[in-house]
PDB file with SEQRES, HELIX, SHEET and CRYST1 records, atoms N, CA, C and O in Angstrom:
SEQRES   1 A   49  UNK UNK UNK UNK UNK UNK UNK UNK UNK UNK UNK UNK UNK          
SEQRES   2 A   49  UNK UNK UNK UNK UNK UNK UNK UNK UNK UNK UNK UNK UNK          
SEQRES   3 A   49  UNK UNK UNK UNK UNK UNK UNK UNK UNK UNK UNK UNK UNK          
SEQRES   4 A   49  UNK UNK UNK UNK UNK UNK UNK UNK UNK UNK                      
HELIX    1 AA1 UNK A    5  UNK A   47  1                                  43    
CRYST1    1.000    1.000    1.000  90.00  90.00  90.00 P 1           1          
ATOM      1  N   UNK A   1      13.669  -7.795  33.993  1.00  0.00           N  
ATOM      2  CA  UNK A   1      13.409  -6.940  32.836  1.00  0.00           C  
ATOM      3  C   UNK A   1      13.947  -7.571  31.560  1.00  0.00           C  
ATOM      4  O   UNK A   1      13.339  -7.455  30.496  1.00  0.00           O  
ATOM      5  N   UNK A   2      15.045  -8.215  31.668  1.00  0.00           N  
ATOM      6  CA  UNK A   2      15.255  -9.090  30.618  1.00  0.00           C  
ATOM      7  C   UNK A   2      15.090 -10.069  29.820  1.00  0.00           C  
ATOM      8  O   UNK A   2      15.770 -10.494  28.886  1.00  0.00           O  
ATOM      9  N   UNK A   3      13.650 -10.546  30.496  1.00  0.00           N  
ATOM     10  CA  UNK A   3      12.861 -11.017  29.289  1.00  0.00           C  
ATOM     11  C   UNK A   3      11.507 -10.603  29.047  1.00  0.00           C  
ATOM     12  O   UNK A   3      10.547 -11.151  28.504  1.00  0.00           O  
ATOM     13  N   UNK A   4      11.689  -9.473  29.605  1.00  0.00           N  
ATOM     14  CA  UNK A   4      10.799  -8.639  28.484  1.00  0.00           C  
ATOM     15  C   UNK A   4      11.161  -8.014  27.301  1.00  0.00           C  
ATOM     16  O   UNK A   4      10.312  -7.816  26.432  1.00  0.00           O  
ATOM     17  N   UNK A   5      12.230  -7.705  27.171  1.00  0.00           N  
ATOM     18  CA  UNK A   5      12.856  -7.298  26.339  1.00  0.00           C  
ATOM     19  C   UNK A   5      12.971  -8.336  24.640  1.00  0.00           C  
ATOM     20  O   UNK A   5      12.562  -7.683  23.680  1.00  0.00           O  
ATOM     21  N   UNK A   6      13.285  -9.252  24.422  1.00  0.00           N  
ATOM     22  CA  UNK A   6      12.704 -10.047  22.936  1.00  0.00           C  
ATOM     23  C   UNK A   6      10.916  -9.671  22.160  1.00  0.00           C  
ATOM     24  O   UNK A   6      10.444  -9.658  21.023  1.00  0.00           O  
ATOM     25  N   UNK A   7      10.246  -9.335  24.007  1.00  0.00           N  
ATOM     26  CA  UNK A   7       8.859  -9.498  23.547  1.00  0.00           C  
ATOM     27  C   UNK A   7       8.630  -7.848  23.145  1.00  0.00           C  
ATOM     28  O   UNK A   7       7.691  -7.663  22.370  1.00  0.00           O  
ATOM     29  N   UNK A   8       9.202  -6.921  23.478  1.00  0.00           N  
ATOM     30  CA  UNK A   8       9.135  -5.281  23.432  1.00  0.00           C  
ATOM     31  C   UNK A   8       9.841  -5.047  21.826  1.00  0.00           C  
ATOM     32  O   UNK A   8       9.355  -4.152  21.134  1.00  0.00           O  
ATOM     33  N   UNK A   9      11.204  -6.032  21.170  1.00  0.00           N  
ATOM     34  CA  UNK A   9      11.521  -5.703  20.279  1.00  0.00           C  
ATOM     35  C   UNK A   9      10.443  -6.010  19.197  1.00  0.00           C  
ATOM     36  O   UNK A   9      10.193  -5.246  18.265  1.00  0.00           O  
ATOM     37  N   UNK A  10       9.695  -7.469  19.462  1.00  0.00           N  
ATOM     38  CA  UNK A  10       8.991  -8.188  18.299  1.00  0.00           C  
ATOM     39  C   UNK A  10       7.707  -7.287  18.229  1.00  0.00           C  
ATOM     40  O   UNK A  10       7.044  -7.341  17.193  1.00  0.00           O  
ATOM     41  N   UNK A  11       7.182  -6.213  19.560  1.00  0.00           N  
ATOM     42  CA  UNK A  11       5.961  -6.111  19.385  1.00  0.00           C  
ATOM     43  C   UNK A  11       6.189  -4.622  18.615  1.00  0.00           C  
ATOM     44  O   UNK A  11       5.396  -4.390  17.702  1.00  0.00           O  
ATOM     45  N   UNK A  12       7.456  -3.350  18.983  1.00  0.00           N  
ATOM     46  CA  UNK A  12       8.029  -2.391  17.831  1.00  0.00           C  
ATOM     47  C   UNK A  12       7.790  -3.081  16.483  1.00  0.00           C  
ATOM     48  O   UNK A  12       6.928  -2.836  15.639  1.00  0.00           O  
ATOM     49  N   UNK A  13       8.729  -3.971  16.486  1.00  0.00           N  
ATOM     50  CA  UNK A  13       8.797  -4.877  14.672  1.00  0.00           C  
ATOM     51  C   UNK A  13       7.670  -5.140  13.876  1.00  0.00           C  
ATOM     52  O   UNK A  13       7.658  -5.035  12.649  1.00  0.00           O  
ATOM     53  N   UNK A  14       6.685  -5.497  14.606  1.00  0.00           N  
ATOM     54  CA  UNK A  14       5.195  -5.505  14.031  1.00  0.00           C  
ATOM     55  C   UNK A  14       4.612  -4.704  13.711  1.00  0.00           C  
ATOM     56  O   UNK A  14       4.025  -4.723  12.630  1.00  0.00           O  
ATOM     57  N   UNK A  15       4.550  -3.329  14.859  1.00  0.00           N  
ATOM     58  CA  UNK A  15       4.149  -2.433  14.483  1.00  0.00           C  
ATOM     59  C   UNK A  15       4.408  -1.716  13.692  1.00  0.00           C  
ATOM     60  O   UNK A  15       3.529  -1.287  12.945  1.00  0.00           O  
ATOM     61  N   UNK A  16       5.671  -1.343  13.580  1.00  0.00           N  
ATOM     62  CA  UNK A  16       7.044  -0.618  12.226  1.00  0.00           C  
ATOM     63  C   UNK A  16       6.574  -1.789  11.143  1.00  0.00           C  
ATOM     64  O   UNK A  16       5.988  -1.093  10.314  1.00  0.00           O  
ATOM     65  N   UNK A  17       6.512  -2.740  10.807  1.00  0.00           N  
ATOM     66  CA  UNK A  17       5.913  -3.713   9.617  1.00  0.00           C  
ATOM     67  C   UNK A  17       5.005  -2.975   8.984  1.00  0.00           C  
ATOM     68  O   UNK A  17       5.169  -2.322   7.954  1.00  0.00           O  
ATOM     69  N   UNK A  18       3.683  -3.141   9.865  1.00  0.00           N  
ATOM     70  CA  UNK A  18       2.316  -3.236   9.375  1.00  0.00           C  
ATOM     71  C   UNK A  18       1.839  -1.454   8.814  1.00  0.00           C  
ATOM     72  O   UNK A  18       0.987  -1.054   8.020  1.00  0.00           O  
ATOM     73  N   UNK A  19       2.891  -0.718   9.703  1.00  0.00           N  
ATOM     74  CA  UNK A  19       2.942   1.108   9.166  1.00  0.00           C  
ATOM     75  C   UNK A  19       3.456   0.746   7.670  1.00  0.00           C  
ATOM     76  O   UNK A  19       2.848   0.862   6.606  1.00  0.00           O  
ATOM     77  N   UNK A  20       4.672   0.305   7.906  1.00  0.00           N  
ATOM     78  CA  UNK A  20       5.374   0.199   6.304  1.00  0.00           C  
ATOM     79  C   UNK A  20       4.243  -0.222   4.777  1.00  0.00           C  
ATOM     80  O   UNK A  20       3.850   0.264   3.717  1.00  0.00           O  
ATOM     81  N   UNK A  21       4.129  -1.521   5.671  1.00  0.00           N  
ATOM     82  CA  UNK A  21       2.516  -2.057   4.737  1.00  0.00           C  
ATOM     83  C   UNK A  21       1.588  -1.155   4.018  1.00  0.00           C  
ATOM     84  O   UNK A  21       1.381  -0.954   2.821  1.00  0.00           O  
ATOM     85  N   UNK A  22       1.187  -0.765   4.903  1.00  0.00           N  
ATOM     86  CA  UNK A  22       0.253  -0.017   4.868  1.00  0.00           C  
ATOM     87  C   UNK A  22       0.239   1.548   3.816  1.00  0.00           C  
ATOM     88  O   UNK A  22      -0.781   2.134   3.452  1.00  0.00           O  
ATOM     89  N   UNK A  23       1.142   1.801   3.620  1.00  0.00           N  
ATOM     90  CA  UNK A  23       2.013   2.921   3.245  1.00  0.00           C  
ATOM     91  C   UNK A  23       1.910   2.325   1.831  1.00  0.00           C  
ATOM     92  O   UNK A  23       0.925   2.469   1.107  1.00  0.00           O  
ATOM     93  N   UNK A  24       3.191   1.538   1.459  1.00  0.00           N  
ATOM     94  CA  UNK A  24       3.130  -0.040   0.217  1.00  0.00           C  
ATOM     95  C   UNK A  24       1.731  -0.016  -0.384  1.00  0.00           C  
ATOM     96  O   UNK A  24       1.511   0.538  -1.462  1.00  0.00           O  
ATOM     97  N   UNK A  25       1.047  -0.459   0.136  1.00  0.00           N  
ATOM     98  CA  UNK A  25      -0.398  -0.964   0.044  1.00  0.00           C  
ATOM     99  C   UNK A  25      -1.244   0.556  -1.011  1.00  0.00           C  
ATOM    100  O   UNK A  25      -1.606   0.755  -2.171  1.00  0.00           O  
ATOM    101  N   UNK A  26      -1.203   1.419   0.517  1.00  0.00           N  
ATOM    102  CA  UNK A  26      -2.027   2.232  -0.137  1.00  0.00           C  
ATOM    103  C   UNK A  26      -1.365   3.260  -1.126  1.00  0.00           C  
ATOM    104  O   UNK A  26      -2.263   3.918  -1.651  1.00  0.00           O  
ATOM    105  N   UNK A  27       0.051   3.690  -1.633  1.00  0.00           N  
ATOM    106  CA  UNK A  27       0.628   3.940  -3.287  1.00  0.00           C  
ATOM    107  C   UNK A  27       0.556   3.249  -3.756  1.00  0.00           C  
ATOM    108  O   UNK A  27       0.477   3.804  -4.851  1.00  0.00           O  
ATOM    109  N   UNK A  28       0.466   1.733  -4.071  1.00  0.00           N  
ATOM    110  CA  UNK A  28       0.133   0.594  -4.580  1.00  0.00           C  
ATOM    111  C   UNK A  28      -1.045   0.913  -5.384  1.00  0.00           C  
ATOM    112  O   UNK A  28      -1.152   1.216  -6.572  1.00  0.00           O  
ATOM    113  N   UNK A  29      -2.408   0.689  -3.899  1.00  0.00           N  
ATOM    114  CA  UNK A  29      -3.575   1.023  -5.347  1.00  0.00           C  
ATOM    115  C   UNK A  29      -4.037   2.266  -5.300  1.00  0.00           C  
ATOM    116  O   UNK A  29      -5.178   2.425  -5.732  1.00  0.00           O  
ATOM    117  N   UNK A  30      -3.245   3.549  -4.738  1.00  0.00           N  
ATOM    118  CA  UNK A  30      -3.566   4.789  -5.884  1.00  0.00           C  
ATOM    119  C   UNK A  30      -2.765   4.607  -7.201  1.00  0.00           C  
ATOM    120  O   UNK A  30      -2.893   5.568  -7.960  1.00  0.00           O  
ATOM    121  N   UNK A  31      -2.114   3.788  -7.572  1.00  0.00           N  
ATOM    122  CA  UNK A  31      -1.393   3.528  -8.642  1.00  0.00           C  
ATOM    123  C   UNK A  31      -2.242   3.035 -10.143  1.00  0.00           C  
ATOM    124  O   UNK A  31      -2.378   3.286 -11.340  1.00  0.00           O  
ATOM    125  N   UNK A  32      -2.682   2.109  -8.975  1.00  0.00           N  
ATOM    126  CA  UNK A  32      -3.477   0.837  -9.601  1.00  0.00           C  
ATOM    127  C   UNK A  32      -4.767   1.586 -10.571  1.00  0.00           C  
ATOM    128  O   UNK A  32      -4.949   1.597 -11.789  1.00  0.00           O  
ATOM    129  N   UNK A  33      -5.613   2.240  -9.320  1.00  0.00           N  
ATOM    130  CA  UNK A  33      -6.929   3.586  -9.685  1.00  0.00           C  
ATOM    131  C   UNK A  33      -6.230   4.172 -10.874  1.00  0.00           C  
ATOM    132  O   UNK A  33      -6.479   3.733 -11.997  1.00  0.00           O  
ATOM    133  N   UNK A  34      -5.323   5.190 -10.677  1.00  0.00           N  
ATOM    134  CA  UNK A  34      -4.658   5.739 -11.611  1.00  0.00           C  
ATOM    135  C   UNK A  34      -4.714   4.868 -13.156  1.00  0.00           C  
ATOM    136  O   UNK A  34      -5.318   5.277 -14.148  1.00  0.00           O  
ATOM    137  N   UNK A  35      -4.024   3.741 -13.081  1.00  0.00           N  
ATOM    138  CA  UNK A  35      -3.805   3.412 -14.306  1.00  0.00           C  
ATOM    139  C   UNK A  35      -5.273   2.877 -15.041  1.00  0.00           C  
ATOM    140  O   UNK A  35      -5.581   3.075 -16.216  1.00  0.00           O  
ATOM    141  N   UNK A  36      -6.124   2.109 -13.961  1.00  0.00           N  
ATOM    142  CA  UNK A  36      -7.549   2.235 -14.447  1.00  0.00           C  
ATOM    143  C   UNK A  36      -8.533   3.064 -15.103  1.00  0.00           C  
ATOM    144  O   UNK A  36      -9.147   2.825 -16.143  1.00  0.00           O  
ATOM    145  N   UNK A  37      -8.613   4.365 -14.126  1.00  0.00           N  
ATOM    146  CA  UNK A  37      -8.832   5.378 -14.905  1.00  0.00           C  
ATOM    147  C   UNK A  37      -8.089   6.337 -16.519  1.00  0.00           C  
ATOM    148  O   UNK A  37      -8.491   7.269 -17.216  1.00  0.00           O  
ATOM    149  N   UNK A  38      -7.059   5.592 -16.514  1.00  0.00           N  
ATOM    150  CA  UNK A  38      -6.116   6.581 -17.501  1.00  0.00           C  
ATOM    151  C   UNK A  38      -6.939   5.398 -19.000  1.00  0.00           C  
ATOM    152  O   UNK A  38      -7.676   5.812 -19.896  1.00  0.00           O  
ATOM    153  N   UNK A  39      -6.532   4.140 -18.819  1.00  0.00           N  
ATOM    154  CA  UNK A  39      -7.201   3.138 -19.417  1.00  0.00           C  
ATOM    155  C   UNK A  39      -8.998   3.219 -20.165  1.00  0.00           C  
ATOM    156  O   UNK A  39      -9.488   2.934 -21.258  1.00  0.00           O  
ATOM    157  N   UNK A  40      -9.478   3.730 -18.949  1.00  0.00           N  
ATOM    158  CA  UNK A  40     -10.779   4.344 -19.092  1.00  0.00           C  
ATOM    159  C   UNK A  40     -10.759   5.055 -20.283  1.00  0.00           C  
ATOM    160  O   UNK A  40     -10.930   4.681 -21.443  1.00  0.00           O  
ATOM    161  N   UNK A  41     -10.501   6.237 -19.762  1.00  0.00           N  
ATOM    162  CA  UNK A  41     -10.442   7.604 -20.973  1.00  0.00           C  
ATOM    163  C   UNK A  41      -9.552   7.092 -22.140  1.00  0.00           C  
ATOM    164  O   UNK A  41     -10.038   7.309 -23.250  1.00  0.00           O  
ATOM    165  N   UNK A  42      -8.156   6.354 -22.121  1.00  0.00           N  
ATOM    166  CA  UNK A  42      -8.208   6.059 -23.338  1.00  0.00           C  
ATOM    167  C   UNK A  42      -9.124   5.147 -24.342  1.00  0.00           C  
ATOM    168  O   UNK A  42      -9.075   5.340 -25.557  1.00  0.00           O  
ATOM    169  N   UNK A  43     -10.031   4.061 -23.718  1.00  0.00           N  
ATOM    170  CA  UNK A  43     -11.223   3.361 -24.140  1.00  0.00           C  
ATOM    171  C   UNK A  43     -11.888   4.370 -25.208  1.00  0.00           C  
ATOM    172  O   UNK A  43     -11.922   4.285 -26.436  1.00  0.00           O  
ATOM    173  N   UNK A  44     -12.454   5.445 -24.260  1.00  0.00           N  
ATOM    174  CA  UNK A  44     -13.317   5.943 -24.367  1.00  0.00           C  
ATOM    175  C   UNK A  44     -13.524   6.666 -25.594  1.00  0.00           C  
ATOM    176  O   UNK A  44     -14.442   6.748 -26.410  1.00  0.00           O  
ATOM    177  N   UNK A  45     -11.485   7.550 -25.362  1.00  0.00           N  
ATOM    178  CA  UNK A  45     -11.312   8.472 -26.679  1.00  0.00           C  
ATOM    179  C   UNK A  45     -11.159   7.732 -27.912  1.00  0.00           C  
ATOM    180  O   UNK A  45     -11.365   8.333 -28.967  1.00  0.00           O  
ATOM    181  N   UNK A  46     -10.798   6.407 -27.931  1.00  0.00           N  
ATOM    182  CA  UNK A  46     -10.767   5.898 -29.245  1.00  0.00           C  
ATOM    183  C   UNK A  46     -12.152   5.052 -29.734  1.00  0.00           C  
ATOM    184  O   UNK A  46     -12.182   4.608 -30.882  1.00  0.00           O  
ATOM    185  N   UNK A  47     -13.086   4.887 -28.984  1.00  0.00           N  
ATOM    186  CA  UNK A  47     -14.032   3.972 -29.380  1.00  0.00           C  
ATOM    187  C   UNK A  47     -15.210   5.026 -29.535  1.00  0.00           C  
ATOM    188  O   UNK A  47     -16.068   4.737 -30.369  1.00  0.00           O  
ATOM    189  N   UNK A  48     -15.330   6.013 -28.951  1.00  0.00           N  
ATOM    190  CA  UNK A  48     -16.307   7.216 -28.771  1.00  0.00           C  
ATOM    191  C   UNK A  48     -16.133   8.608 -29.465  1.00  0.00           C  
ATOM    192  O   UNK A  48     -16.634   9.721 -29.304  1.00  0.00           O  
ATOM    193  N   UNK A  49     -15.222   8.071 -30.290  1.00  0.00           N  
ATOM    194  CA  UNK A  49     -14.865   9.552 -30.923  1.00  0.00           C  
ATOM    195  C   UNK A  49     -15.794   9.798 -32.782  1.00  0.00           C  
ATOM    196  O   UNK A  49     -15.645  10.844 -33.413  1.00  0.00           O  
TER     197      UNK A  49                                                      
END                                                                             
């Protein structure tokens, strides 16, 4: 059983990684959208008014 054990921690670690990522990632670009759109409407209100 004991060397399964390095391969059971690394394959948790990856998985706990790629959740974290993923998480990162996607507030990342609702952030990103966000500031695009805010950018937008300010375009809009000063060139369209």
């Amino acid at each position: 059983m004991d060397t399964y054990l390095p391969y059971l921690v690394l394959l948790v670690s990856i998985i706990v990684g790629v959740i974290i990522v993923k998480k990162a990632v996607g507030c990342l670009l609702k952030t990103v959208l966000l500031l695009i759109v805010v950018a937008l409407l300010a375009a809009y209100y000063f060139y369209c008014r």
